[in-house]
C-alpha atoms as one frame of an Amber mdcrd trajectory, in Angstrom:
protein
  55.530 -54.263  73.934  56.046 -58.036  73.919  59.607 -59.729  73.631  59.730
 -61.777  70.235  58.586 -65.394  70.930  56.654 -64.851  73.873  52.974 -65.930
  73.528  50.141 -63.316  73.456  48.219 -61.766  76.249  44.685 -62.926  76.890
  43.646 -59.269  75.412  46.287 -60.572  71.826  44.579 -63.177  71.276  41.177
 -62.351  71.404  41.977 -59.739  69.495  43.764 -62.371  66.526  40.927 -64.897
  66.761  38.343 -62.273  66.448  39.850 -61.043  63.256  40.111 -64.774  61.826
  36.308 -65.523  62.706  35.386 -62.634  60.832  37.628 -63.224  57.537  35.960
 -66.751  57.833  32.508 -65.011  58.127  33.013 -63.309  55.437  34.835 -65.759
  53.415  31.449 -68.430  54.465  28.926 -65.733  52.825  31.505 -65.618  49.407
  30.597 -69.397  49.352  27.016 -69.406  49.855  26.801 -66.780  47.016  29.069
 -68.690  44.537  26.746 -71.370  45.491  23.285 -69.943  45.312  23.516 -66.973
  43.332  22.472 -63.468  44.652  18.905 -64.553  44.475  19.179 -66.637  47.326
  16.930 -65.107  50.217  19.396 -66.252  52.828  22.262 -64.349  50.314  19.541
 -61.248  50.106  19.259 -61.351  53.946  23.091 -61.240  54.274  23.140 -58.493
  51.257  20.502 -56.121  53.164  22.378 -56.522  56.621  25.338 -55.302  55.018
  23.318 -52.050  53.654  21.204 -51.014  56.587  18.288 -53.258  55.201  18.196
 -52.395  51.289  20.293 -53.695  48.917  21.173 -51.271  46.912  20.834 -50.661
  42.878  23.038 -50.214  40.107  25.364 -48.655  39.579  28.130 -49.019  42.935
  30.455 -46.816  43.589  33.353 -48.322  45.469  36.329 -47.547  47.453  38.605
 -50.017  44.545  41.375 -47.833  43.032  40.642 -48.835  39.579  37.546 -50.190
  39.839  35.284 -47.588  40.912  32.263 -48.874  39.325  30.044 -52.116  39.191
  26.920 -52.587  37.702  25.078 -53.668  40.687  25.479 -55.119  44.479  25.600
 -58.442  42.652  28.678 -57.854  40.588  30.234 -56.008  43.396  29.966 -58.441
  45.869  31.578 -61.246  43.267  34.343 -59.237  42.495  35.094 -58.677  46.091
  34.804 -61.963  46.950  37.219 -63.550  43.887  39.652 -60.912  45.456  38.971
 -62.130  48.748  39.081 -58.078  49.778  35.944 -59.133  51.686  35.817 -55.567
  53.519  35.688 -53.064  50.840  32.714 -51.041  50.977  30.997 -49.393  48.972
């Protein structure tokens, strides 16, 4: 373990930048589907990476206590976004 205040190891912070890179990755996509709409092909492309190259139909389960159910990959992926809780799957 590290003494408070010292800076991180070389092993730390790749470990913290890699984690920031992907929020930001993540938080990039949010944008280009707020822009573009789901029916974007590059948004589609990013959609069908996520889900092993189909994107899946309504409705979606998800792991959201409380919201368990959206009516498609669509709504799903707004809602996730607007609650930047970019990682949930479903």
């Amino acid at each position: 373990a590290q003494q408070p205040g010292t800076p991180l190891s070389d092993q730390e912070y790749h470990q913290f930048f890699r984690s920031l890179r992907t929020a930001h990755r993540a938080s990039t996509a949010c944008l280009l589907r707020a822009l573009y709409g789901c029916q974007n092909p590059l948004v589609q492309r990013l959609d069908e990476y996520e889900n092993h190259g189909v994107i899946p139909e309504g409705p979606i389960c998800s792991e959201l206590p409380g919201t368990p159910f959206f009516p498609d990959f669509c709504t799903f992926s707004f809602y996730r976004c607007t609650r930047k809780r970019y990682f949930i799957k479903v």
